[in-house]
C-alpha positions as CSV (number, residue, x, y, z in Angstrom):
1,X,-39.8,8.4,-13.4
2,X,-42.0,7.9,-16.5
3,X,-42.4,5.3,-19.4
4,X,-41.4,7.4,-22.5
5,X,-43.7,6.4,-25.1
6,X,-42.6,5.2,-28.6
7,X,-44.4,8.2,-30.8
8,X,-41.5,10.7,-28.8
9,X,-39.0,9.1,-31.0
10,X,-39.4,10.3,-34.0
11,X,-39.4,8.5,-37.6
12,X,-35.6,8.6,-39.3
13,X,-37.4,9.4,-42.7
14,X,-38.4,13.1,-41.0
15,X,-36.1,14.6,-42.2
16,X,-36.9,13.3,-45.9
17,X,-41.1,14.6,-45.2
18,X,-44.6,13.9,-43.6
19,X,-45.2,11.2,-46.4
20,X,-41.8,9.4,-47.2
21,X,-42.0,5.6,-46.5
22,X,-38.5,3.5,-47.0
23,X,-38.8,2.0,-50.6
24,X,-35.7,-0.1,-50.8
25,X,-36.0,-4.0,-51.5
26,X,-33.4,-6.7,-50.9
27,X,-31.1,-7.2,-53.4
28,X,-31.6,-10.9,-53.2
29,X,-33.8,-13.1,-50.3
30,X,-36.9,-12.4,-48.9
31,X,-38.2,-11.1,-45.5
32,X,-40.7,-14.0,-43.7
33,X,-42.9,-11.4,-40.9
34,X,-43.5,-14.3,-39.0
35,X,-39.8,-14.9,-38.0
36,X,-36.9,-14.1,-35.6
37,X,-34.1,-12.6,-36.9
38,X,-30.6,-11.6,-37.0
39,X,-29.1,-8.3,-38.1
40,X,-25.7,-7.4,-39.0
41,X,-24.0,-4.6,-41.1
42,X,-21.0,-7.0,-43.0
43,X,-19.6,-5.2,-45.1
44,X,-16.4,-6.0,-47.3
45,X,-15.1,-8.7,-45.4
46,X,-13.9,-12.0,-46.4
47,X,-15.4,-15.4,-46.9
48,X,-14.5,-16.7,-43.8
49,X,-16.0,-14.4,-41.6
50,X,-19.1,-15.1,-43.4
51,X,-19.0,-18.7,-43.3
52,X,-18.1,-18.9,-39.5
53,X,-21.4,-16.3,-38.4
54,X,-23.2,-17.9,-40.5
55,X,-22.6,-21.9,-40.2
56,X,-22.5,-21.6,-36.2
57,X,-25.5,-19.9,-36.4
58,X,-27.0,-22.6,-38.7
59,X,-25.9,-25.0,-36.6
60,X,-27.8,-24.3,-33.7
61,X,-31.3,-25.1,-35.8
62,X,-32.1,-21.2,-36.0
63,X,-34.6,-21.3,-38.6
64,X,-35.0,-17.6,-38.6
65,X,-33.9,-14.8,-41.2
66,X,-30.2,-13.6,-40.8
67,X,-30.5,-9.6,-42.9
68,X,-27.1,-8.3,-44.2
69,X,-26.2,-4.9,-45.5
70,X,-23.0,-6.0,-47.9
71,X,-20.2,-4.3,-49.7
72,X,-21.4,-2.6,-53.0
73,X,-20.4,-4.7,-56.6
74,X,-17.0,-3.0,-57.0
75,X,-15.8,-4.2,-54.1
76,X,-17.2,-7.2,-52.6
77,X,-14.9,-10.1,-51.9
78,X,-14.4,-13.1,-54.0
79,X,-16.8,-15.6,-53.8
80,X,-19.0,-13.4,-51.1
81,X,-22.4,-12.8,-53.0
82,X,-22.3,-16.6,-54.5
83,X,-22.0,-17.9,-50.7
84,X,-24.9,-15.4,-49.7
85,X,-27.2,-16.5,-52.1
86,X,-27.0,-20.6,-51.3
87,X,-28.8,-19.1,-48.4
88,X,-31.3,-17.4,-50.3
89,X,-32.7,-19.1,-53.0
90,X,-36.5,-19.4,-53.6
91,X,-36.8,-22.9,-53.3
92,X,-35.0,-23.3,-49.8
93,X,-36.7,-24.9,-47.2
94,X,-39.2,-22.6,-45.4
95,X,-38.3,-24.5,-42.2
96,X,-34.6,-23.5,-42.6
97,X,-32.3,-20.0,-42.2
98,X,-32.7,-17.7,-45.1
99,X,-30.8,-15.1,-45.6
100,X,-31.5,-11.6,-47.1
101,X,-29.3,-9.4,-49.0
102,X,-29.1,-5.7,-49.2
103,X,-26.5,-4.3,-51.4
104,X,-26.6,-0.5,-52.3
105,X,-23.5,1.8,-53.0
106,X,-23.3,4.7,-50.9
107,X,-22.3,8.4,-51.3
108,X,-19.0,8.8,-49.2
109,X,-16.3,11.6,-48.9
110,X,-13.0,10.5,-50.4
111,X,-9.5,12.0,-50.0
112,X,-9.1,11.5,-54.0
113,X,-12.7,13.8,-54.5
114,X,-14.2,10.6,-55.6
115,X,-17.9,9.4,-54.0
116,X,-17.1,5.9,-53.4
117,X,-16.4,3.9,-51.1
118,X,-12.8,4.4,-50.4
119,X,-10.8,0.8,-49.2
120,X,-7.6,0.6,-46.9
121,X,-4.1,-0.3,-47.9
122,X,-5.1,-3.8,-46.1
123,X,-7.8,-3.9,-48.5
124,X,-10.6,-3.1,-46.1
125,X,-13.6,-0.6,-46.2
126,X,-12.8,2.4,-44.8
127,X,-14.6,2.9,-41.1
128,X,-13.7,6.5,-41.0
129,X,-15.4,7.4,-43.9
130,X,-18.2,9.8,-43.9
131,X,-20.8,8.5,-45.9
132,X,-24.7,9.1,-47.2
133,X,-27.5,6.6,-47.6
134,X,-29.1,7.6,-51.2
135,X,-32.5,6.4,-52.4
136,X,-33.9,4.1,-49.3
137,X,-36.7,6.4,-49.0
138,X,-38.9,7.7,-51.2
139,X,-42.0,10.1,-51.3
140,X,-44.6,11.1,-53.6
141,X,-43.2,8.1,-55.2
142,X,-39.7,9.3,-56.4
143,X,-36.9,8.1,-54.6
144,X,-35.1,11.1,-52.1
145,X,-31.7,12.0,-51.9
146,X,-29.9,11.3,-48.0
147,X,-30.6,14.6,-46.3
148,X,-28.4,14.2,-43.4
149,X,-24.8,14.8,-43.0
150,X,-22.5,12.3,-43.9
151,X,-21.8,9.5,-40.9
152,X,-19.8,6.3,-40.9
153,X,-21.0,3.6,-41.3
154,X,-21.3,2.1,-37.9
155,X,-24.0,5.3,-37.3
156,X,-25.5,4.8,-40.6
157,X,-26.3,1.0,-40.3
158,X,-29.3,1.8,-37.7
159,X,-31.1,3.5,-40.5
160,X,-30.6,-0.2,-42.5
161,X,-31.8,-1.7,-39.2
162,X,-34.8,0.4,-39.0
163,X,-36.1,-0.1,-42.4
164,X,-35.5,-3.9,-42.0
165,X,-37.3,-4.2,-38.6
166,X,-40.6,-2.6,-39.9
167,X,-41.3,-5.8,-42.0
168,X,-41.6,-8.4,-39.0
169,X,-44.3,-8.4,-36.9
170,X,-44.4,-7.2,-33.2
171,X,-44.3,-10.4,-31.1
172,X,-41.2,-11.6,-33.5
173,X,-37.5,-11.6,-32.1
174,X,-34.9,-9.1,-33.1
175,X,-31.0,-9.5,-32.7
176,X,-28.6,-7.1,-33.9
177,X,-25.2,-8.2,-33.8
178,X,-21.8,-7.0,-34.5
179,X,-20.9,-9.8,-37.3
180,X,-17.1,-10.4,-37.9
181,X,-16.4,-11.1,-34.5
182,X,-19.4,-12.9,-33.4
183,X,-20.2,-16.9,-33.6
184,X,-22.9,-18.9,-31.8
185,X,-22.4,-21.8,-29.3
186,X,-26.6,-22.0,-29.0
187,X,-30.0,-20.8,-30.4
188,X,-30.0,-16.8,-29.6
189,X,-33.9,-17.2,-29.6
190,X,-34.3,-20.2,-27.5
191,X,-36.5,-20.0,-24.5
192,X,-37.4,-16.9,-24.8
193,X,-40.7,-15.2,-23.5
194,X,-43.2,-15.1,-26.5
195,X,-46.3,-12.7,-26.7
196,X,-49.5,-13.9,-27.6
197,X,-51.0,-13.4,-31.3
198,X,-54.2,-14.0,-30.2
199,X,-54.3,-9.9,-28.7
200,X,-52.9,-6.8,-29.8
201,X,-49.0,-6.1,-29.0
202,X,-48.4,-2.6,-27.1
203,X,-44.8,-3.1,-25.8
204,X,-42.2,-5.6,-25.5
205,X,-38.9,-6.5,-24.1
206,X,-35.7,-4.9,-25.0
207,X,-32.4,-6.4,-23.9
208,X,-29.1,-4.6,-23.2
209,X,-25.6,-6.1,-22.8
210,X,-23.5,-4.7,-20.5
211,X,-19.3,-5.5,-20.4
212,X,-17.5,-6.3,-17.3
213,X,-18.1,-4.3,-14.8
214,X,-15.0,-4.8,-13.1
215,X,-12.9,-4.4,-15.9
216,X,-14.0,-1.4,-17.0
217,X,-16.6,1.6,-16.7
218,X,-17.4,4.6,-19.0
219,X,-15.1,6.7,-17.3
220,X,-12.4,4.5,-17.5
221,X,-12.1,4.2,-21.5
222,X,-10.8,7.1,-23.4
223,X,-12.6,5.9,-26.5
224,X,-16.4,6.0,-24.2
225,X,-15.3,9.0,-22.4
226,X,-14.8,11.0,-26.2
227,X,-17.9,9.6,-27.4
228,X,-20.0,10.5,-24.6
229,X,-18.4,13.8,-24.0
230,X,-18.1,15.2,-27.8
231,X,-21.6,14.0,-27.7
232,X,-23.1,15.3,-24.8
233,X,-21.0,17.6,-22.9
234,X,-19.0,17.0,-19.6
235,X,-22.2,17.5,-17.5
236,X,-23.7,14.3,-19.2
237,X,-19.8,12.6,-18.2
238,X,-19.6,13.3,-15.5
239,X,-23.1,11.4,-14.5
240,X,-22.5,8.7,-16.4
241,X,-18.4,7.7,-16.2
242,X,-19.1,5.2,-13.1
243,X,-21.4,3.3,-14.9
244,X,-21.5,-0.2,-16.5
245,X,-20.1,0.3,-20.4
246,X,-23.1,-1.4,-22.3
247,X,-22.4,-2.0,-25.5
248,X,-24.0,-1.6,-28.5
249,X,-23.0,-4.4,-30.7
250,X,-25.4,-6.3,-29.2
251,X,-28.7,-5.2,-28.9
252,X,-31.6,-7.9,-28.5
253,X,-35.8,-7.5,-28.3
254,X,-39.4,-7.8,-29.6
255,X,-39.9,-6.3,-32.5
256,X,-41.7,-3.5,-31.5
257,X,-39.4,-2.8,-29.0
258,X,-36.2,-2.7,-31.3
259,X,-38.1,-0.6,-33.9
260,X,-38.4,2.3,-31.3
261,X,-34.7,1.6,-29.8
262,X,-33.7,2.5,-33.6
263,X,-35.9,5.3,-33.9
264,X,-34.2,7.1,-31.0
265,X,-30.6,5.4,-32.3
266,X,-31.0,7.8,-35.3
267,X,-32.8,10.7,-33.7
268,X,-29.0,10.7,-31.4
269,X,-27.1,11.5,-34.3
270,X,-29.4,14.1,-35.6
271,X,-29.7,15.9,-32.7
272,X,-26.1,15.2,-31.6
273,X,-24.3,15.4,-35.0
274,X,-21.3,14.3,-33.5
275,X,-18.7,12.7,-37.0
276,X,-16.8,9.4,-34.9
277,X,-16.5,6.3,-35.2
278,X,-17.7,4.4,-32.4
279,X,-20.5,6.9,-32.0
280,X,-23.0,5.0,-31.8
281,X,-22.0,3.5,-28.6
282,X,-22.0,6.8,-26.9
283,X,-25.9,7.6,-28.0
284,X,-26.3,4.3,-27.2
285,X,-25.5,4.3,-23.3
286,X,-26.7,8.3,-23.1
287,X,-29.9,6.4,-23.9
């Protein structure tokens, strides 16, 4: 058994060139380095699912940042982007939760031939969606076109967590977090072990969440047994199908730590190229 080091993961903007850097800035709100914070890909829901993430996690005193990929102009929901930015302004207490907003359309296959974002007779986003990430990377200074495939969104939102991790520092707290069905009871980042500033950070702590053990195992859900199997063969299944599930809607570490987990989240789909929803899950227990 080894330690695999973070430089065998490679960058997700390979694929873009040697020199391309991620050039995107938040739509609104601003990224504090110095900070814990929360991640969450939320797109097109409704108010309340907002307010109830947000407020619980307010009310715990996190005083961290809480980074949001939202649902493009044409389809946000009413009242969304005015909540957001109470949240955001300039002027709000630097000892309080900010939160920042990124807000970019993306380049999806439709059924009508159209490139938007396509929404469900309920009035949601579309999760099946294949879709491309256009313009977060740039080199040479121009921005560059998503070379990947198209990939839902719930594969496509490490790239966004990626590209927001790079601007805390090492020692800081990361938490990414499924968002609509999550709400806080207590401080995520309390009590935690904290590094030193005072030396260099080389590693850090990376925390994994498995589900009940006794409930379930990977072998036991059709939907873990498709993704890990479509993914990575039956050999891989067959190793793997009496182990914990551990789910990846909740992913929690230092900085440094989370930055390489999402380096190797992306390098998964290139390599694996698998088109599911729920994806992500299966990289993320191969891993």
């Amino acid at each position: 058994v080894r330690v695999v080091a973070p430089t065998v993961f490679p960058k997700p903007t390979r694929k873009i060139g040697a020199n391309a850097v991620p050039i995107v800035k938040p739509t609104f709100g601003r990224h504090r380095s110095d900070r814990d914070a929360v991640f969450a890909y939320a797109e097109g829901y409704k108010l309340p699912y907002y307010m109830m993430f947000l407020e619980t996690l307010q009310s715990t005193g996190f005083a961290g940042d809480v980074v949001l990929a939202i649902a493009e102009e044409r389809i946000i929901k009413e009242n969304v982007k005015e909540y957001l930015k109470t949240y955001a302004t300039n002027n709000r207490d630097e000892n309080a939760m900010h939160v920042v907003v990124y807000q970019l359309p993306l380049d999806c296959d439709s059924r009508d031939g159209s490139t938007g974002r396509h929404l469900m007779p309920s009035g949601e986003t579309d999760v099946f969606q294949m879709c491309r990430l256009h313009d977060v990377y740039g080199m040479d200074g121009k921005p560059a076109p998503d070379p990947r495939d198209g990939r839902v969104v719930a594969t496509l939102r490490y790239e966004w967590y990626w590209i927001w991790s790079l601007n805390y520092e090492p020692q800081q707290w990361m938490l990414l977090l499924d968002a609509r069905d999550s709400f806080f009871q207590s401080n995520p980042f309390a009590n935690l072990p904290r590094q030193t500033t005072t030396t260099p950070v080389t590693d850090g702590l990376l925390y994994l969440f498995g589900e009940n053990a006794e409930a379930t195992r990977l072998g036991k859900s059709h939907k873990n047994m498709r993704w890990l199997q479509n993914g990575y063969g039956d050999l891989v299944f067959e190793s793997l199908k009496d182990k914990p599930t551990i789910c990846s809607g909740s992913t929690m570490g230092e900085q440094i730590a989370i930055e390489t987990y999402l380096r190797a989240m992306v390098n998964e789909h290139d390599e694996c190229n698998i088109k599911m929803t729920g994806s992500d899950q299966g990289f993320h227990n191969y891993l």
